[in-house]
C-alpha positions in Angstrom: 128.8 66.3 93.2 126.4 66.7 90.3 124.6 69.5 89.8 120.9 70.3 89.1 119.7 71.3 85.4 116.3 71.2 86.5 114.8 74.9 85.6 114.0 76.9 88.9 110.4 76.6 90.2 108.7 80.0 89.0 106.2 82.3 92.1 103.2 82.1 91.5 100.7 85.0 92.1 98.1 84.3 94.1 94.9 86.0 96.2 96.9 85.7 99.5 99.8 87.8 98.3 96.7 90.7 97.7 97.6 94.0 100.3 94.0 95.4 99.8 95.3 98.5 97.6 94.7 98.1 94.2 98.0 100.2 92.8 100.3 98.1 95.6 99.1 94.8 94.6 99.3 96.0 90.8 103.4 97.2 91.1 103.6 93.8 93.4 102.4 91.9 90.2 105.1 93.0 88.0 107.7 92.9 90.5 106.5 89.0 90.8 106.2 88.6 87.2 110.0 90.4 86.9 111.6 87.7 89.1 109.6 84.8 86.9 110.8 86.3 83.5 114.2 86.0 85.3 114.2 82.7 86.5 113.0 81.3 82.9 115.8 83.3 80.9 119.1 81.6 81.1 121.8 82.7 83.2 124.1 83.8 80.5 121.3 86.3 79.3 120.1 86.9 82.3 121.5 90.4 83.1 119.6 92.9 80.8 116.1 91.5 82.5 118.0 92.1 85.6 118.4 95.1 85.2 114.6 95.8 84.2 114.1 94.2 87.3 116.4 96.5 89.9 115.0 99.6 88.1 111.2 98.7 88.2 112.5 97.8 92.2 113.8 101.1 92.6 110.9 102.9 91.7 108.7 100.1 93.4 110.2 100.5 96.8 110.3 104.8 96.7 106.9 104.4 95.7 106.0 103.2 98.8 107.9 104.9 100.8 106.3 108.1 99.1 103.4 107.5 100.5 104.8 106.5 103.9 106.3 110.1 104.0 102.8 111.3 102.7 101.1 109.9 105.7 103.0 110.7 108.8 106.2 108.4 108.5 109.7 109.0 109.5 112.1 108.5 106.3 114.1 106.2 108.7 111.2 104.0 109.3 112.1 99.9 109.5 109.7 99.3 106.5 111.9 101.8 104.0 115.2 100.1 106.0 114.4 96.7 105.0 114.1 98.1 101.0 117.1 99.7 101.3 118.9 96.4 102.4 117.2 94.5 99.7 117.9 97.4 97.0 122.0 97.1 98.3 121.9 93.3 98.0 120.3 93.6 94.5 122.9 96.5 93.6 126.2 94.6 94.2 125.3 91.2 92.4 125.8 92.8 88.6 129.6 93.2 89.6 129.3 89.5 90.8 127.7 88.0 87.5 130.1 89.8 85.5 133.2 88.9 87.6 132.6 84.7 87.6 129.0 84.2 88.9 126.4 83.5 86.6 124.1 81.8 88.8 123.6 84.6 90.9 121.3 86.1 89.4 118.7 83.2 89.8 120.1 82.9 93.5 118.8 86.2 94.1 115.7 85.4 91.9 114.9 82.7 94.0 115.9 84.1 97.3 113.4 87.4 97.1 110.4 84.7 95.7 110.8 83.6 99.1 111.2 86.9 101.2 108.4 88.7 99.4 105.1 86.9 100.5 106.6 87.8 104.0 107.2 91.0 103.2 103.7 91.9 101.4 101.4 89.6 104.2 103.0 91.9 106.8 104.5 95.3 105.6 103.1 95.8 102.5 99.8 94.6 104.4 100.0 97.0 107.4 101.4 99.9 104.9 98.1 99.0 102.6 95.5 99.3 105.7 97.4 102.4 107.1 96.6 104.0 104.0 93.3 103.2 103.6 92.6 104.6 107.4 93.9 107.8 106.8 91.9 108.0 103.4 95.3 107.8 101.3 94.9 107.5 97.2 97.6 106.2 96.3 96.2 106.6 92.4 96.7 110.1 92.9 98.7 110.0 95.7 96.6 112.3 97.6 95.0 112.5 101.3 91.2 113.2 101.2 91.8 115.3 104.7 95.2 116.2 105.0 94.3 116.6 108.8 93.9 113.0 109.1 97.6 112.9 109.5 98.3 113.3 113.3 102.0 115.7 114.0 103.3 112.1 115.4 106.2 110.8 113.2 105.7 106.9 113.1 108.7 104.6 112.4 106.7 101.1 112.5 107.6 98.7 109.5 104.3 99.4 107.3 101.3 100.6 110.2 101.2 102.8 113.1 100.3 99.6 114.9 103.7 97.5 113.3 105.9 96.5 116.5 108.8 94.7 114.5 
């Protein structure tokens, strides 16, 4: 069986991938940009920009679910559960790469350019437009009225309206 040397096709930004909240769509450009600068560095110098990568994912993902808390979301919600099954996926592969597999790194790479238009068209999306209706900043993460937050704990995946 031969094996491909052709380089990995890099994600490309574009208006569709836009949540409607300026900071959002700003940390969703470097995490996009991240997993490019990944997928042109080769594998076996891969891991330092990997690790870039999980840290600015860290803080990207408790960003958001900051301001879930902030406007009326249980911590358990199924938006912050699908980032915390990402973040332990992303967690285990360093062991991997520095056991025997160097091209998981670009498997992982390539597999969350795939998941995350998904993920920012729908959660990200709904999260975005829940914000914006309760006059959320999420500049200053602040609330405008703080009583706009009804005593209801939601647990949708990204809006009070989310059913998956």
């Amino acid at each position: 069986m031969q094996t491909s040397t052709a380089a990995p096709e890099l994600m490309h930004w574009t208006d569709s991938l836009n949540t409607g909240d300026a900071r959002m769509d700003e940390t969703h450009q470097e995490f996009v940009d991240m997993i490019n600068q990944i997928l042109a560095t080769p594998e076996d110098e891969q891991l330092p920009v990997y690790k870039a990568f999980l840290a600015h994912t860290v803080e990207h993902f408790a960003q958001e679910e900051r301001w879930m808390l902030a406007t009326g979301f249980s911590a358990d919600n199924c938006h912050a559960e699908h980032h915390a099954t990402i973040l332990e996926t992303m967690r285990v592969v360093e062991a991997h790469y520095l056991d025997t597999d160097k091209q998981i790194i670009t498997r992982l790479a390539e597999a969350l350019a795939e998941w995350f238009p998904g993920h920012a068209n729908s959660m990200d999306a709904g999260l975005a437009a829940h914000l914006k209706s309760v006059g959320f900043d999420s500049e200053t993460e602040t609330l405008a009225d703080p009583s706009a937050i009804k005593n209801v704990t939601m647990s949708g995946c990204g809006s009070v309206s989310c059913t998956s």
